[in-house]
N, C-alpha and C positions, 0 to 999 in steps of 0.2 A: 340419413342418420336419425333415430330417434332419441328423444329429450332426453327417455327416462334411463339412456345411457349414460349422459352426460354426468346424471349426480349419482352415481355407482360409486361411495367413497372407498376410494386405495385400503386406505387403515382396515373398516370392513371387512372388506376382500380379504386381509391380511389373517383377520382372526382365524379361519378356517386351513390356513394352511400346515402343513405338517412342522414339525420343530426346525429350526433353520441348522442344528448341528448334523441333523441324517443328509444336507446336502454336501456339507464341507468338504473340498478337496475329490469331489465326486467326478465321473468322466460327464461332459454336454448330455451324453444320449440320457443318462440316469437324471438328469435337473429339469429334463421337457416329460418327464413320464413317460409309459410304455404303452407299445398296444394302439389304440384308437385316439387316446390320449398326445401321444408323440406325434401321431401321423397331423393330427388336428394344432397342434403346435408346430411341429413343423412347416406347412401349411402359414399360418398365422405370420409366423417370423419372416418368412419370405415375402411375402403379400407386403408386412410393412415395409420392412428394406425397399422394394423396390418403390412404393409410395412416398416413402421419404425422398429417396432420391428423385423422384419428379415432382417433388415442392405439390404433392397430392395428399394434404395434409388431413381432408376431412378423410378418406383412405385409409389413410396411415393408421387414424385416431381407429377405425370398425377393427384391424387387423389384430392393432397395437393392445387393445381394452381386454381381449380374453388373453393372453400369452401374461399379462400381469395379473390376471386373478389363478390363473391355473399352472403357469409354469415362471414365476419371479427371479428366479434363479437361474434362468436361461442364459444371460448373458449380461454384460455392463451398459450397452448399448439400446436397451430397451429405457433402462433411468435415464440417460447422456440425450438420444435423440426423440426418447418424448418427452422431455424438458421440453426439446426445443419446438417439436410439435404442440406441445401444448401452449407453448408463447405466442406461435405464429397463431394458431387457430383463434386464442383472445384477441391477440390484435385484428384481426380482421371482422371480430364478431360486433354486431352490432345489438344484438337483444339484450341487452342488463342481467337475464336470470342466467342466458349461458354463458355469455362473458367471467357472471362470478364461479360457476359451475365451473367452468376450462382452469380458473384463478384458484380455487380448493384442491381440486385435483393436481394440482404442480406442486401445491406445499404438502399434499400429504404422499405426493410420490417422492419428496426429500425426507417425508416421515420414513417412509416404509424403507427406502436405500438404508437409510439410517439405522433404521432396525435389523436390516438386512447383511450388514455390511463387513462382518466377520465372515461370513457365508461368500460373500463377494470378491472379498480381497483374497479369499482361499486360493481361487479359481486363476487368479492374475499371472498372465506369465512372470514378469518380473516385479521388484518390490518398486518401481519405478511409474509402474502402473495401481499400485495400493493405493487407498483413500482412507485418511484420517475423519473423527469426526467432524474436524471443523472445516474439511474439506467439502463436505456434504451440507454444514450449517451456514456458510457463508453465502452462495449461491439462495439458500431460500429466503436468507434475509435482504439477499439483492432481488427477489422476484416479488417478497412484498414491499418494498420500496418504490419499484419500478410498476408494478400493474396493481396492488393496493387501492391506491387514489381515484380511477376507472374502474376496479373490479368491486371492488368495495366502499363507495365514495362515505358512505355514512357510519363506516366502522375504522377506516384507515386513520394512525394517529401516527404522527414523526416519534412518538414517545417510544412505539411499540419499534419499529424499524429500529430506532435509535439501539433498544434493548439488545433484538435479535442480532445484530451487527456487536454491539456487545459482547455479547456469550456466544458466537462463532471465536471472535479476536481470541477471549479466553481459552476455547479450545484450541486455538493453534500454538498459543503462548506453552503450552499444558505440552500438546501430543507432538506438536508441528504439523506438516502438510505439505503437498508439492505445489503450489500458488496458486495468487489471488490475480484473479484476470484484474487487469489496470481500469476498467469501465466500472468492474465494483469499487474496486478503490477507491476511485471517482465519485461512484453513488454515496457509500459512506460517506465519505468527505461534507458531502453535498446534504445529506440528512445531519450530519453533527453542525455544521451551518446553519441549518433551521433550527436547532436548538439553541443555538448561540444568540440567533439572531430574535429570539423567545425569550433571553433570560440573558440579557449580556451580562451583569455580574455573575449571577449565581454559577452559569455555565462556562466560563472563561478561562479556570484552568483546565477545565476538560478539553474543551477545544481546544487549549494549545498543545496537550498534549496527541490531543486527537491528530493535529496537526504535524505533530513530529513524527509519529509512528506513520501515519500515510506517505509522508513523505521520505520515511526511510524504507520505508517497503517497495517505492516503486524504486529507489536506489537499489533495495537490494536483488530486486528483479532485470534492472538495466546492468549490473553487475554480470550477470550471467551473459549475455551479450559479450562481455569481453574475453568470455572462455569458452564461447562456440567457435569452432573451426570453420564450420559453412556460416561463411560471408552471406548469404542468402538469408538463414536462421537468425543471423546475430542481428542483420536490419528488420527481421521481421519481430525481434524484441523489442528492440530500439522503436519500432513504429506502435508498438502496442503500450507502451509504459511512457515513453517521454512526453506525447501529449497530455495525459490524465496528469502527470507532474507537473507539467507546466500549467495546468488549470487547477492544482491543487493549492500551485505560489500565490494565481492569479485574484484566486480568491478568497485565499487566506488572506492576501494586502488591502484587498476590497472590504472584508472584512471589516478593520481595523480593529482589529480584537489585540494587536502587538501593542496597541497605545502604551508606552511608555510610566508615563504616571498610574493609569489601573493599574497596571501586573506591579507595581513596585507597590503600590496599597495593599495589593494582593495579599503579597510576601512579606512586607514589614512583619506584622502580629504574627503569621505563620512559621516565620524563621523560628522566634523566640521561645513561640510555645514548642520547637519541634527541634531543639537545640542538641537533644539528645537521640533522636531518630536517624540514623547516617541513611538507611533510604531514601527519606524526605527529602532532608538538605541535599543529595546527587541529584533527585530529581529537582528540587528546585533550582541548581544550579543550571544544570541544562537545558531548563524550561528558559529563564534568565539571562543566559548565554544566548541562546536563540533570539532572543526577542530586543536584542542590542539594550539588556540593561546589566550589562558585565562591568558598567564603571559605576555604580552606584552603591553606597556603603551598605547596604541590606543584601549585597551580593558577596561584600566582600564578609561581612558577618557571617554569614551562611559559608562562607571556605574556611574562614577560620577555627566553625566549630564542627563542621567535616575533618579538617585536617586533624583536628584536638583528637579525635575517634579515630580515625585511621586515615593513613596519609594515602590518597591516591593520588592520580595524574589531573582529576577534574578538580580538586580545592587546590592541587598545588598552582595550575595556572591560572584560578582564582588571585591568589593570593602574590601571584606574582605579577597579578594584570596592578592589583591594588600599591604595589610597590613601586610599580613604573609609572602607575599615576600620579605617587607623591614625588616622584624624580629622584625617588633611589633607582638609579640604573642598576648598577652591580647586584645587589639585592634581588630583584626581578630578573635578571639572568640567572641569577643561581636556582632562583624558584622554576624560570621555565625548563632549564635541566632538570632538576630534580623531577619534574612533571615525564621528564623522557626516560628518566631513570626509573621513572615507577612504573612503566610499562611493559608490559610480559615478554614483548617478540619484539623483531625489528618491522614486522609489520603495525605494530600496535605506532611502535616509536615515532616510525614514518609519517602517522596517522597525527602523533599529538604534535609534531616539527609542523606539520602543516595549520596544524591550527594556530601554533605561535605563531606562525608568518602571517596569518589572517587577522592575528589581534595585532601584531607590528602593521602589520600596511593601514588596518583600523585607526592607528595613534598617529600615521605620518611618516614611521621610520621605514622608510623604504629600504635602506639599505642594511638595515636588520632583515627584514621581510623576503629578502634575496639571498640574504644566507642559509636562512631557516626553510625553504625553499628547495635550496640546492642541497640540503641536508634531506628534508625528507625525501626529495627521490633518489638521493643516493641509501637512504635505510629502505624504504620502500620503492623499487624500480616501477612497481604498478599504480604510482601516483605520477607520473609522469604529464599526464594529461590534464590533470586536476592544478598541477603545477603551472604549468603554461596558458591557464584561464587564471590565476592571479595574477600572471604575471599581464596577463591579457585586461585585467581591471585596473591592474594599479598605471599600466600605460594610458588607459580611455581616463580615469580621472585624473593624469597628469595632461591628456590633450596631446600624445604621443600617437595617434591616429591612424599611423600605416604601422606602427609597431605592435598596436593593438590588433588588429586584421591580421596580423603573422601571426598573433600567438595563437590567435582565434582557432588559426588554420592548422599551426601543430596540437593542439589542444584536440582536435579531431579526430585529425591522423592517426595519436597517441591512443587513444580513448573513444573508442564509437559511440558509446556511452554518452559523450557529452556533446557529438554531432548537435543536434538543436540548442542545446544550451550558448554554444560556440556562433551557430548563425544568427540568433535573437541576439545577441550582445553586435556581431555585424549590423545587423537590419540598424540597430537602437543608434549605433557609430553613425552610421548613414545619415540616417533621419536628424539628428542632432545636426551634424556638419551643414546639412541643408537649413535647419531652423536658426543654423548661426549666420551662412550664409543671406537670408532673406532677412535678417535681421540689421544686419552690417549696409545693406542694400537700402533700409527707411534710414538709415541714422545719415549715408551720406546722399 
């Protein structure tokens, strides 16, 4: 392999090729060229295929480097598995100028897809196989994350990462996308971390929010798991997404970026000045709610002056968490109805029944917490699972221990989804019983 292939920039390459609209929608033979052209592509494409597949990566790369200057439009598989040859070849390289050279060429071959990419999705058999931009942006800002620090030790900043994971999110919030592998998830998580941990005030509500969107993203990917048919498929979601979650909890708690008193400093002067912004206060309410500072009068302010603009389901069980505080019961019930009544579908409904029950088992009433409960899986039958892991906490902190272990275990069955969530809560029952037991054992 010679060097001066190595810094052959993509982009480069790019300027000389023909308009990307003469390939759209074109048949294979017409996107490799004709003639000497085709043969020498065709040729090319084969050579790598079989390259790749015997992990013949420097191979791959001689095959792989003309079919991207001369025929780009070839196929989706040429971006997809020289990604990955271009990872594996960094990682294994040891000289600093190819290392950065393998590390350019991977972010400017997410340039050129990008560029490419109306031209690309033309070709897809189905819209199932299409790529959004921020499909294409997310992946480069996990490749400078991931090899940055090594490829570039004296240029790499968590600043830049930070950004690009940034304005990937925007683009999928914008376009959408068909998903974020759970390892990026993870990497993001782990660079807004490093800012946090740079700038704990300044960065603190970012991070918590950064915190809720990763965490509902690998939720809404474990979701999927419960609507695949092959049992095979649905644990190979489950295997891809519940670990990055549980490392997301793990070190969001490590963190302690949830501290109590900060985020209510936070929000005190931000509520006031933002009295009138009903985005704000939503978002502050769920930041707030998340972070167990739902009883605190700068929470309940912030519902109050939500609700004063428009009454949704999130100021109302504000506002009724605030009433159950002062021990108007009846009050607080009507608010947490109303909270159910403001909701669009019986999915939605199902959804805010469960969270009442979560602020009931919160305050002690358990036997509110079992009604509201048995409500939301009777509005939402697909909460069933999610049901039987409260029912599963509120037994482990009454010390109800083989009741807990049962729920653990319908909570499973119910919801593959919640498979690890369901044995970590086990393992936690275990390990306690025994630290009670060895404890019980010095006292007598």
């Amino acid at each position: 392999m010679k060097l001066k292939n190595i810094f052959i920039a993509l982009g480069l390459a790019a300027i000389s090729l023909p308009a990307m609209a003469q390939y759209e929608g074109t048949e294979w033979e017409d996107r490799i060229g004709h003639g000497e052209d085709s043969l020498h592509a065709r040729q090319n494409l084969s050579l790598f295929n079989i390259a790749i597949r015997n992990n013949n990566f420097e191979e791959a790369y001689e095959s792989w480097k003309p079919v991207m200057e001369k025929a780009p439009f070839a196929n989706l598989r040429i971006y997809t598995d020289g990604a990955y040859m271009l990872q594996m070849l960094m990682q294994k390289e040891t000289d600093a100028a190819k290392k950065k050279g393998y590390f350019e060429e991977l972010l400017a071959l997410q340039d050129l897809r990008m560029k490419n990419l109306s031209g690309l999705n033309s070709f897809a058999k189905s819209d199932r196989l299409k790529a959004t931009q921020g499909d294409v942006a997310y992946p480069k800002a996990y490749f400078y994350a991931v090899y940055g620090p090594a490829a570039i030790p004296g240029e790499y900043t968590h600043d830049k990462a930070y950004d690009m994971f940034a304005a990937a999110n925007k683009l999928l919030e914008e376009q959408g996308g068909r998903e974020i592998k759970g390892y990026m998830l993870d990497v993001f998580f782990r660079i807004s971390l490093a800012k946090y941990q740079a700038d704990n005030n300044g960065f603190r509500e970012q991070f918590l929010q950064d915190y809720l969107d990763s965490k509902e993203l690998c939720e809404k990917m474990l979701q999927l798991a419960k609507e695949e048919t092959d049992p095979a498929k649905a644990e190979k979601i489950v295997a891809e997404y519940d670990q990055p979650l549980n490392n997301i909890e793990g070190l969001f708690a490590q963190s302690k970026a949830a501290d109590r008193d900060q985020i209510i400093a936070i929000f005190t002067p931000k509520i006031e000045a933002n009295k009138d912004n009903l985005a704000y206060l939503k978002s502050a309410l769920t930041l707030m709610a998340a972070n167990d500072c739902d009883d605190d009068p700068v929470y309940y302010k912030a519902a109050e002056y939500a609700f004063k603009i428009e009454p949704t389901f999130e100021s109302a069980i504000a506002l009724a968490q605030k009433y159950y505080k002062d021990g108007n019961h009846s009050q607080a019930i009507d608010y947490y109805n109303k909270a159910i009544e403001l909701s669009q579908s019986d999915t939605q409904k199902g959804n805010i029944a469960l969270r009442v029950a979560a602020a009931m088992r919160k305050s002690g009433d358990t036997k509110s917490a079992y009604a509201y409960l048995d409500k939301a899986a009777q509005l939402n039958p697909d909460l069933e699972g999610k049901c039987f892991m409260q029912r599963a906490n509120i037994a482990t902190k009454e010390k109800n221990y083989a009741e807990a272990k049962a729920y653990c275990d319908k909570a499973a069955a119910a919801d593959i989804t919640l498979a690890g969530q369901a044995q970590r809560l086990k393992q936690s029952i275990q390990t306690g019983r025994l630290l009670e037991a060895r404890r019980e054992e010095v006292i007598t």
